[in-house]
C-alpha positions as CSV (number, residue, x, y, z in Angstrom):
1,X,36.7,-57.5,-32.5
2,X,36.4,-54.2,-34.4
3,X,35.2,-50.6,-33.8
4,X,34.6,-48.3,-36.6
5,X,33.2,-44.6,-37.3
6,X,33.5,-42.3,-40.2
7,X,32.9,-38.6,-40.7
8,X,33.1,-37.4,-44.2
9,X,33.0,-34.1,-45.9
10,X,33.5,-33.3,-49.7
11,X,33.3,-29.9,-51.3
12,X,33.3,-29.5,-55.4
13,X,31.3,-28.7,-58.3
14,X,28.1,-31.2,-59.0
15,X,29.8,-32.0,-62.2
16,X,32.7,-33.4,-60.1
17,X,30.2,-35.7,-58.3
18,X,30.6,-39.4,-58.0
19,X,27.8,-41.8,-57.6
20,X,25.1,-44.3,-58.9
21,X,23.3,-41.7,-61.3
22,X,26.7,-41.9,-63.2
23,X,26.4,-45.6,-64.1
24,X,25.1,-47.1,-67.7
25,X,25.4,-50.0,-69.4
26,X,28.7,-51.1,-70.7
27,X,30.4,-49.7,-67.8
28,X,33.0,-52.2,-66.7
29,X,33.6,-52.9,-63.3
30,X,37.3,-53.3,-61.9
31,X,38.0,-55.2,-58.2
32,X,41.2,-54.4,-56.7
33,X,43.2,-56.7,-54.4
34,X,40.6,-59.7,-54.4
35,X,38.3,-60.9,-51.5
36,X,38.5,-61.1,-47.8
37,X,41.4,-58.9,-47.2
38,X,39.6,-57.7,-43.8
39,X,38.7,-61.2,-42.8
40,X,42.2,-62.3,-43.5
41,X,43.8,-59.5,-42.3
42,X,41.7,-59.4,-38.5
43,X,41.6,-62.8,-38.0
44,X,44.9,-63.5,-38.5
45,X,46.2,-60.3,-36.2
46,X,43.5,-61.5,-33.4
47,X,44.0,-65.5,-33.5
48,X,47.5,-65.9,-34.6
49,X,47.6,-69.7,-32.8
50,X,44.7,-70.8,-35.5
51,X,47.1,-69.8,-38.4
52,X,50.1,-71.1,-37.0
53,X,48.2,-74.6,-36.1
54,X,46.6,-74.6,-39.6
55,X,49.3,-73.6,-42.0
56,X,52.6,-72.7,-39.8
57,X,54.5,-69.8,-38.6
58,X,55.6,-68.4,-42.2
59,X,51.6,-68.7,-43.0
60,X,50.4,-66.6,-40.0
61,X,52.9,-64.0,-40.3
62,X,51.9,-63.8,-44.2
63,X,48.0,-63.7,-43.6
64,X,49.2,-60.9,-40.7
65,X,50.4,-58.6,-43.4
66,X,47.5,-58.7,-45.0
67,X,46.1,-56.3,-42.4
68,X,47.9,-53.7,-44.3
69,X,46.2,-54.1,-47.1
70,X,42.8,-53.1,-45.3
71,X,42.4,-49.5,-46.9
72,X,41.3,-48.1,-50.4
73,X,42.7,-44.7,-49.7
74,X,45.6,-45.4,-52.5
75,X,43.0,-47.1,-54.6
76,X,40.8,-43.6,-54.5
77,X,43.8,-41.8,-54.6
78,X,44.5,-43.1,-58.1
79,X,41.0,-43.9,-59.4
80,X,39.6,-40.2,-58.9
81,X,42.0,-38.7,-61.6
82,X,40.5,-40.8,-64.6
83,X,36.6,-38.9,-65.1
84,X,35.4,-42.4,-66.8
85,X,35.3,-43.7,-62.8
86,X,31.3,-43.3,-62.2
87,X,31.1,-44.7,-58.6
88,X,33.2,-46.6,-56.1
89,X,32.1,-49.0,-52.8
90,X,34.7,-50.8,-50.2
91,X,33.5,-53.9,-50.1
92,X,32.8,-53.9,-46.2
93,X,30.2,-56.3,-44.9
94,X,29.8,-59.4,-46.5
95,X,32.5,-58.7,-48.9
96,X,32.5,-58.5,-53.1
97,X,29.0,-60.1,-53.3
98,X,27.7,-57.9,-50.7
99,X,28.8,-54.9,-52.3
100,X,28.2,-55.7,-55.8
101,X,24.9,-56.6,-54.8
102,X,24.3,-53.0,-53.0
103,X,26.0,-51.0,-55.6
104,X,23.3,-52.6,-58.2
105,X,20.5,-52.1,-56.0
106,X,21.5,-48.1,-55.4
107,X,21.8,-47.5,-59.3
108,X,19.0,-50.0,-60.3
109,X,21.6,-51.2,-63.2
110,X,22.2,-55.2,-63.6
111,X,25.5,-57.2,-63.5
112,X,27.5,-59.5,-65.2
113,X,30.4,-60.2,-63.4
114,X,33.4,-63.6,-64.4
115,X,34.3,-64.9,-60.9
116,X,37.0,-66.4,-62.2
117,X,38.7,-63.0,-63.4
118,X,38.3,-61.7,-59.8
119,X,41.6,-61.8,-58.3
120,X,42.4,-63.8,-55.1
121,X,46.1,-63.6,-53.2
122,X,47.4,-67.0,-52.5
123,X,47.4,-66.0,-49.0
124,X,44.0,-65.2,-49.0
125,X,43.1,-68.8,-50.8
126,X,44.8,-70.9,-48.7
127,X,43.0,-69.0,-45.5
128,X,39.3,-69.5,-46.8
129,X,40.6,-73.2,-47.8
130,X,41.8,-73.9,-44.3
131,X,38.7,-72.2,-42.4
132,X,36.2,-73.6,-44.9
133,X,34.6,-70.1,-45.9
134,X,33.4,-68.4,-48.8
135,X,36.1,-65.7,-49.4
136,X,33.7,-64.0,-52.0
137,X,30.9,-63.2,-49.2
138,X,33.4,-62.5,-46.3
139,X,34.2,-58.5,-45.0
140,X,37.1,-57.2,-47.0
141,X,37.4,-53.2,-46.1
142,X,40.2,-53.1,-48.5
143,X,38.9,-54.5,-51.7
144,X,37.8,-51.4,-53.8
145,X,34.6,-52.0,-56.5
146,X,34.0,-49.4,-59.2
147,X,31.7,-48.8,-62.3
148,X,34.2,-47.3,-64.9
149,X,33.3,-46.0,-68.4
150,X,34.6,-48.8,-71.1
151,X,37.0,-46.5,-72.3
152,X,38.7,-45.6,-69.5
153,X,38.6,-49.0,-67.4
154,X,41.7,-50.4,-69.2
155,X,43.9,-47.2,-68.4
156,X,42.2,-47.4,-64.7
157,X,43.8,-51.0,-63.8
158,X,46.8,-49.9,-65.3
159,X,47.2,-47.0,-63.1
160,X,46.6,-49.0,-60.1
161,X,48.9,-51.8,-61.1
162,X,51.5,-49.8,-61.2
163,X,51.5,-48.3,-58.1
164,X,51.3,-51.8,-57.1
165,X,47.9,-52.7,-56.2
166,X,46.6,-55.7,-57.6
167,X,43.1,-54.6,-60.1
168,X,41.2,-56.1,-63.1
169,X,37.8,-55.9,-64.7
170,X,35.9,-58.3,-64.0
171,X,32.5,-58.0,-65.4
172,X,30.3,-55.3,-66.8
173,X,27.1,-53.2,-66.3
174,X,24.1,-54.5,-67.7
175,X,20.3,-53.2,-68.1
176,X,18.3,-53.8,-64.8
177,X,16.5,-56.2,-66.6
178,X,19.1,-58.7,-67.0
179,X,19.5,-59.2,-63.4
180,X,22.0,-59.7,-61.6
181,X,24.2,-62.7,-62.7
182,X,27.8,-64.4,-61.7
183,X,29.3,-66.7,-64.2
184,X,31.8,-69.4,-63.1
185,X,33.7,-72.3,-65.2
186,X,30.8,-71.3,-67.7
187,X,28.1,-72.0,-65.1
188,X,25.4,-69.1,-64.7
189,X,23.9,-68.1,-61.3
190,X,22.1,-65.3,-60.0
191,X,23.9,-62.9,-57.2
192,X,22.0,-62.6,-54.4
193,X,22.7,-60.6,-50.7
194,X,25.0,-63.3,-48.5
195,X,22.5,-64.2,-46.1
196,X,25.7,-64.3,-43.2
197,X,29.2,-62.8,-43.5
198,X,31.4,-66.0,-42.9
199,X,34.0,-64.1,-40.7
200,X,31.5,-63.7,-37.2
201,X,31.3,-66.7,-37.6
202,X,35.0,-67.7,-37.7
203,X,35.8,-64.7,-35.2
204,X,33.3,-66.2,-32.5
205,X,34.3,-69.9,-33.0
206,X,37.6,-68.9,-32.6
207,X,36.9,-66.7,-29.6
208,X,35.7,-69.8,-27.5
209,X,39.6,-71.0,-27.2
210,X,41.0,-68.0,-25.5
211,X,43.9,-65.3,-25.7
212,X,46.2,-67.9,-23.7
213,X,47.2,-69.8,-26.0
214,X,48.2,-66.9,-28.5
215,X,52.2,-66.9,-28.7
């Protein structure tokens, strides 16, 4: 259902340099627009007649628009001015989770992330609630992660918000030795890889009906 490919080239000074060897402890990290945009967005583009048979017309043509939303070029745009922004991942692949999980592993750093301060679009809630999936561990091209120095996170996700694009902190950088750890209604658990992203799934079951009955 997709194709992708990416060339990239970068020229600047090593001091302008981006990437894991940046991050320490106390960094914050800020999510913008929430989980499963991508898995939103695709699925409800490819398989309108599930959305419309799940939730109606003004549903499907609400997750659709969500497909829009499957770029962090603005988010980079606006994130590379602040020097306090040490690294940034789009959370492909198995989604936030995924990509927290990667981003950790790169720098060797620890997490301590609030689930509940991770924002999630209405549209997006009621989809994973219909479909029965984890939005948290589904694709979400889209969704921008990045390490920020404490000083300048606040500043960050007030930048983006303006320009309209949903961000907050939701957790901070921790030594490696405090693992890796996701905190819900004051429950503790420890992040691990999602062992399957939740939209092949979806995308294949949903497959097995056929473009016919699309509108």
């Amino acid at each position: 259902p997709m194709v992708g490919g990416a060339t990239s080239i970068a020229v600047g000074t090593f001091k302008e340099l981006r990437g894991p060897h940046k991050v320490k402890a106390g960094d914050k990290v800020i999510i913008t627009k929430g989980p499963a945009i991508e898995t939103t967005g695709l699925l409800a583009v490819l398989f309108p007649h599930k959305f419309i048979e799940a939730g109606g017309k003004d549903f499907q043509k609400e997750a659709e628009s969500v497909f829009y939303q499957m770029s962090v070029m603005d988010d980079c745009a606006i994130a590379r001015n602040f020097e306090g922004v040490h690294v940034m991942h789009d959370a492909t692949e198995c989604g936030i989770w995924g990509g927290l999980y990667e981003m950790a592993r790169a720098g060797n750093y620890g997490l301590a992330i609030e689930e509940d301060l991770i924002p999630i679009q209405p549209v997006i809630k009621k989809t994973a609630e219909l479909f029965k999936f984890d939005p948290f561990c589904a694709i979400s091209e889209g969704t921008l992660i990045a390490m920020v120095d404490k000083r300048k996170a606040d500043s960050v996700v007030k930048a983006l918000n303006q320009k309209g694009i949903l961000s907050q902190v939701v957790g901070e950088v921790v030594p490696q030795n405090k693992g890796l750890k996701i905190t819900k209604n004051g429950k503790e658990r420890t992040l691990e890889y999602p062992k399957v992203d939740p939209y092949w799934i979806l995308a294949a079951e949903f497959s097995k009906v056929g473009s016919r009955h699309r509108p």
